[in-house]
N, C-alpha and C positions, 0 to 999 in steps of 0.2 A: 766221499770221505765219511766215516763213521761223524754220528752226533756223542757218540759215547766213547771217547779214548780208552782204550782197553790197556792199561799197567799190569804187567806179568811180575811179579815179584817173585825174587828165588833168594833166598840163604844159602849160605854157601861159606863151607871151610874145608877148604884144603880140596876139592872137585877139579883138580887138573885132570886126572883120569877121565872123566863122565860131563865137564861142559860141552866140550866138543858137540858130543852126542845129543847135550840136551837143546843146544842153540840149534844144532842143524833139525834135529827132529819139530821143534818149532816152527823155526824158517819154513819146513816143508809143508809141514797138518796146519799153522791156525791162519787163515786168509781174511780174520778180523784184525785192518791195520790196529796195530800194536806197541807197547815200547817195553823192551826188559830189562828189571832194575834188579843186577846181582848186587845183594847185602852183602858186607864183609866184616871181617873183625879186625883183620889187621895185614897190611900193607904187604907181607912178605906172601901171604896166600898163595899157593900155587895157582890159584882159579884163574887170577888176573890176566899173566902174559897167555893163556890159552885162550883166553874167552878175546883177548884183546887183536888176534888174529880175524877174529868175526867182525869186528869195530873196523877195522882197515880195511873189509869187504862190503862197507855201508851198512853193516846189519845193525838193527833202532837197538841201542844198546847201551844203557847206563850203568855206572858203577855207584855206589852209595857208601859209605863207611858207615860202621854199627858203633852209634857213640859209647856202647859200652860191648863185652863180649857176651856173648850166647845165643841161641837159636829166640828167643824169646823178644829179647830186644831187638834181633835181626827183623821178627817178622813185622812186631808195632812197630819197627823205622820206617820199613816199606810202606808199611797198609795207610802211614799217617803221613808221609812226606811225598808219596812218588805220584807225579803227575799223572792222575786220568779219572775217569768218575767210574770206573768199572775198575775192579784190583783183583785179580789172581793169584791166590798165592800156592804157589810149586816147589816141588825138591828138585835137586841139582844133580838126584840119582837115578834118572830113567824111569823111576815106580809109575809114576803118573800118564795114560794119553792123553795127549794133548790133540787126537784126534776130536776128543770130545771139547775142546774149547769153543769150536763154533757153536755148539750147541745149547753150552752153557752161558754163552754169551746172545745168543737169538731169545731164550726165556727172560736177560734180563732185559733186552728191548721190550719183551711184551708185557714188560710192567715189574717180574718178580724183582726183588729185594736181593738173595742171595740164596745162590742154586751151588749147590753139594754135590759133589762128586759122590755117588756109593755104590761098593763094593756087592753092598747086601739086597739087591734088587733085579729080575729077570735081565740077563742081558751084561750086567757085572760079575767082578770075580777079583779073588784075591791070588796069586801065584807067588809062593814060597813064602818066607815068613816064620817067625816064629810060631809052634800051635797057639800058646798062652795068649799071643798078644792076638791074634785072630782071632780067638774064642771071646776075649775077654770083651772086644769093641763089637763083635756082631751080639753078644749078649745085652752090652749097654745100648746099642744104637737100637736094638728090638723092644727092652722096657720101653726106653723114651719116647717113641713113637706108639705104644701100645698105652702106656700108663699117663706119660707128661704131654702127648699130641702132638709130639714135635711132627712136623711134615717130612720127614726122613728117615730112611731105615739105616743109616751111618755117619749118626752127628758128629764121632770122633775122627773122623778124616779132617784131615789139612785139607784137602785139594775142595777148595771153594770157592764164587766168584761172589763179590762181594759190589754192591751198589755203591758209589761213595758215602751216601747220605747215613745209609748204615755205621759205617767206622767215625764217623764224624757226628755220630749221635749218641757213643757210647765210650766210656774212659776201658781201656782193655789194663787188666788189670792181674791178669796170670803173668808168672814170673818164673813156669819152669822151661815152657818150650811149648810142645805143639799142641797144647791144649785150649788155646787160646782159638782154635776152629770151633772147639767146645761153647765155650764162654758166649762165643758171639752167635751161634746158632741160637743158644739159649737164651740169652737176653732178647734179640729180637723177636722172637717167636713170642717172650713174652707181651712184649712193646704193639704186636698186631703187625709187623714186618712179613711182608711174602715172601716164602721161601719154598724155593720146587726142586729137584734133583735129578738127575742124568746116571744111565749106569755107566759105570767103568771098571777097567779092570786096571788092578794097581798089582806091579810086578816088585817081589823086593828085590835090592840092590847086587849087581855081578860084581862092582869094581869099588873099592873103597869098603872104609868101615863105617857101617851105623852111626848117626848120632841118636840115636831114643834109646833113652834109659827106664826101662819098665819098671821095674823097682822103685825109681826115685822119683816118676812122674806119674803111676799111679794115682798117688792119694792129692794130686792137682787134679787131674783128670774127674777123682770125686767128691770133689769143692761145688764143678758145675753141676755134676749129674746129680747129686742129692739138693741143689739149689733148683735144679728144674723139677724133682719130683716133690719139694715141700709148697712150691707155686701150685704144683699141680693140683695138690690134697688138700689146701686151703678152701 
């Protein structure tokens, strides 16, 4: 039995289409015993009766309620309430492999802090996507590692696995949605936190609609990135 409980945390609104998919492709890729905790916002959610057919087949599987609504409080519900010293945090739309969680979870046995999924390194890859929003994250995640030292070449990725002592040493504090993988890269990296990274390839979604709003999460996004290069210029 692992020493380090591995919590998969997923967000999730309205993924009746895409749990299916994302619990079996888990079930199959990550063989670090595990428990996953779908976030919600509210009760009528199509994700529930779908996912809830996985729960009837013994699959480790928690439901969470999101005390208030949006992706943001979804994700600080999970990362600060759901049992395991190791926290994953995933989308509910296929983007992410999870063939790579054993991998990201063997660096944090050997000590790291929290390891990143990236897109932007030998071996990763992005498939389909918006250009802008492509462009615009392999742009920031190449300063911040060239200019702020961050240990990664794609801070702006969600897909990260996180130590517990990490979340539990830092108040998160973004309040648009998925930048708060931002935030907490950046903080710890300042703090002297190991953090090492895995390639992946991250596919965007065939079934359902988006929730990232580029527009309106932008200038969250650069709250941290100019918070990590005025650290760095100090």
């Amino acid at each position: 039995m692992s020493e380090l409980p591995l919590a998969i945390i997923i967000p999730v609104y309205n993924e009746g289409k895409n749990i299916a998919t994302v619990l079996a492709a888990i079930h199959e890729k990550v063989t670090t015993p595990h428990r996953i905790y779908l976030v919600y916002d509210f009760d009528e959610d199509d994700t529930l009766p779908a996912a809830r057919r996985f729960i009837e087949r013994r699959h480790p599987i928690s439901f969470m309620r999101n005390p208030e609504r949006g992706v943001a409080s979804a994700i600080k519900t999970g990362l600060k309430t759901a049992d395991g010293d190791c926290l994953l945090v995933t989308m509910a739309d296929m983007s992410d492999d999870y063939a790579d969680v054993d991998k990201m979870y063997r660096l944090i046995e050997e000590g790291c802090d929290i390891v990143c999924g990236s897109r932007y390194v030998k071996g990763g890859g992005q498939v389909g996507g918006p250009l802008i929003k492509k462009n615009l994250s392999r742009a920031a995640g190449l300063s911040l590692k060239v200019i702020a030292g961050l240990p990664t070449h794609d801070a702006t990725n969600s897909y990260k696995l996180y130590r517990r002592k990490v979340i539990d040493t830092f108040e998160i504090e973004s309040d648009g949605g998925f930048e708060i993988g931002l935030e907490l890269v950046v903080k710890a990296h300042i703090a002297g936190f190991r953090i090492a990274e895995v390639p992946t390839i991250w596919h965007d979604r065939e079934k359902g609609q988006s929730r990232f709003k580029i527009i309106k999460w932008s200038p969250k996004y650069l709250r941290w990135y100019l918070y990590a290069m005025r650290n760095a210029l100090l």
